[in-house]
N, C-alpha and C positions, 0 to 999 in steps of 0.2 A: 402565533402559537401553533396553528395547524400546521405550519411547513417546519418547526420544532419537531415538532411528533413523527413527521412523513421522516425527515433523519434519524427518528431515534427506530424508526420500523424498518428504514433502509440499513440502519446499525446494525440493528438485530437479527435481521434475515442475512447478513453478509456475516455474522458472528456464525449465526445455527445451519445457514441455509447451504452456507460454500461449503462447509464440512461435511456436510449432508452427500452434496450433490458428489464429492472427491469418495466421499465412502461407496457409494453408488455403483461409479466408475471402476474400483478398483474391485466391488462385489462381485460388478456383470464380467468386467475384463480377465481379472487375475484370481475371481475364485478367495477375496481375503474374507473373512471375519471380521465381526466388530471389535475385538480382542484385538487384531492384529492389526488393523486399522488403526486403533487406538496406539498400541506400542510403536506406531511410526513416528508417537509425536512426540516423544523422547524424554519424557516428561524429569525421568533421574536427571537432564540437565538443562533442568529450569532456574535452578541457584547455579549455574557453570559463570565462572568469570569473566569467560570469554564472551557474555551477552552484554557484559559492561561495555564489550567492544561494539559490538552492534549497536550500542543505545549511542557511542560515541560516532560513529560511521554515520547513522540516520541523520543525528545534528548536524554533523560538518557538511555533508552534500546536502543538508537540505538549506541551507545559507547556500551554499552556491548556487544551487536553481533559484531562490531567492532575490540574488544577485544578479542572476541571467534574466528572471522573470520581471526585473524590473524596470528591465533598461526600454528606453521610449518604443522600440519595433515590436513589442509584444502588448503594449498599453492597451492597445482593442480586445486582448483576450482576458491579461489577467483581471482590469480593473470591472468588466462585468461579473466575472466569477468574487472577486473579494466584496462588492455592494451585494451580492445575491448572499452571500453565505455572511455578512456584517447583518442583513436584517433579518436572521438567525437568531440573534441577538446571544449568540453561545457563549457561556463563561468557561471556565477552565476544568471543572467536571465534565462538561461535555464534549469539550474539545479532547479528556484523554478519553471517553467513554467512545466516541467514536472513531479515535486514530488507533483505540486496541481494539476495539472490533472489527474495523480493515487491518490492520495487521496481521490478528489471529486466523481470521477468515478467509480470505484471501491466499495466506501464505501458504494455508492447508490445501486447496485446489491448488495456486499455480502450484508451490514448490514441492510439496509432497506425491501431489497425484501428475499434476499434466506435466511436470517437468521429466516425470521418472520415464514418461513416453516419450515425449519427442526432445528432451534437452535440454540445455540451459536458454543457447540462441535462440530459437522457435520459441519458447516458454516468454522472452522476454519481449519479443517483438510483440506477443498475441498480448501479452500482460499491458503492454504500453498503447498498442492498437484500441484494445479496448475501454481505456481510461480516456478516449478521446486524442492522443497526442499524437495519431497519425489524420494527414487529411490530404484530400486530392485537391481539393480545393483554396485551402490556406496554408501555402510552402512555412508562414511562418511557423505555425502549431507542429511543421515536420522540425525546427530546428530546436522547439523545444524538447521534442518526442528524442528527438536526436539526444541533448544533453543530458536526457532521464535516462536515457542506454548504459551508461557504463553502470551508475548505480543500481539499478535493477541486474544488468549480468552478472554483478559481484555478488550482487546478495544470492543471484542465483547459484554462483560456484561459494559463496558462501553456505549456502545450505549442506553445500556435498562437505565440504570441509571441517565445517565448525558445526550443525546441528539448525536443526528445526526452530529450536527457541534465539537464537545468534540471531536469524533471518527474522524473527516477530519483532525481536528490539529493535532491528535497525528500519524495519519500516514502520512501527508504531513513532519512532521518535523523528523520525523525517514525519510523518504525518500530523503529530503530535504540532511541530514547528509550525508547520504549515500554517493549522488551524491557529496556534496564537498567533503568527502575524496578523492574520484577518481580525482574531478578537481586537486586539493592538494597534490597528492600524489606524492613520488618517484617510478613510475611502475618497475624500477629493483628491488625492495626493495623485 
């Protein structure tokens, strides 16, 4: 129950904290207001249909990493992460409570604030580096890091193209996956 809670406070600080931190940046850097901070986030196209498409984009790549994650040369990585997050014991409330809290959160530092500085490339490598899927140490974790590349750049010229809320569906619902495989899964498997 206590590592229940350490995710719902990791949740929540990555909800309130990342948005925080990207208002910050763009306070000390570029001189914005919390008005205009706010209006980055696009919110008139939160009903856009085109988010249907991101909900659709996060599902299909998030089977394929899926697919990639589960084939025998990566077995030393994912099945400690799926027993560590299986005695979560997370139901489906929580699995979307926290794949929209990383989606939201997240999406607002890298894609809104640190992408507008350094890019979509830079943005995506830092965004992947720090999610663990880079390592000097285990080439394999690089070939995963590698496979999450194309989807994270998209979503990143996805941001420029299609809007702020496009880029929350499509990683909320790759994250979303994520988590029910683990809720779903067989962890001796």
């Amino acid at each position: 129950m206590k590592r229940k809670i350490k995710l719902y406070i990791i949740s929540l600080a990555t909800l309130l904290g990342f948005p925080f931190i990207g208002y910050l940046i763009l306070y000390f850097f570029e001189d914005y207001s919390f008005l205009q901070f706010f209006q980055l986030l696009e919110w008139e196209q939160f009903g856009n249909a085109i988010n249907l498409i991101g909900l659709e984009f996060g599902f299909i790549y998030g089977f394929i990493i899926l697919f990639i994650s589960q084939a025998p040369i990566f077995r030393e990585f994912s099945l400690p992460q799926t027993k560590m997050l299986k005695s979560l014991n997370l139901n489906f409330f929580d699995a979307v409570f926290v794949a929209f809290c990383a989606g939201f959160g997240e999406e607002i530092l890298f894609r809104v604030v640190i992408q507008s500085f350094l890019g979509p490339w830079v943005t995506t490598f830092i965004f992947i580096a720090i999610h663990g899927y880079f390592s000097l140490r285990y080439f394999k974790k690089n070939i995963l890091g590698l496979s999450l590349f194309p989807f994270i750049l998209l979503i990143s010229f996805g941001y420029v193209e299609f809007g702020f809320w496009f880029v929350v569906a499509a990683h909320f619902s790759y994250d979303l996956l994520m988590f029910l495989a683990v809720i779903y899964s067989d962890e001796s498997s």
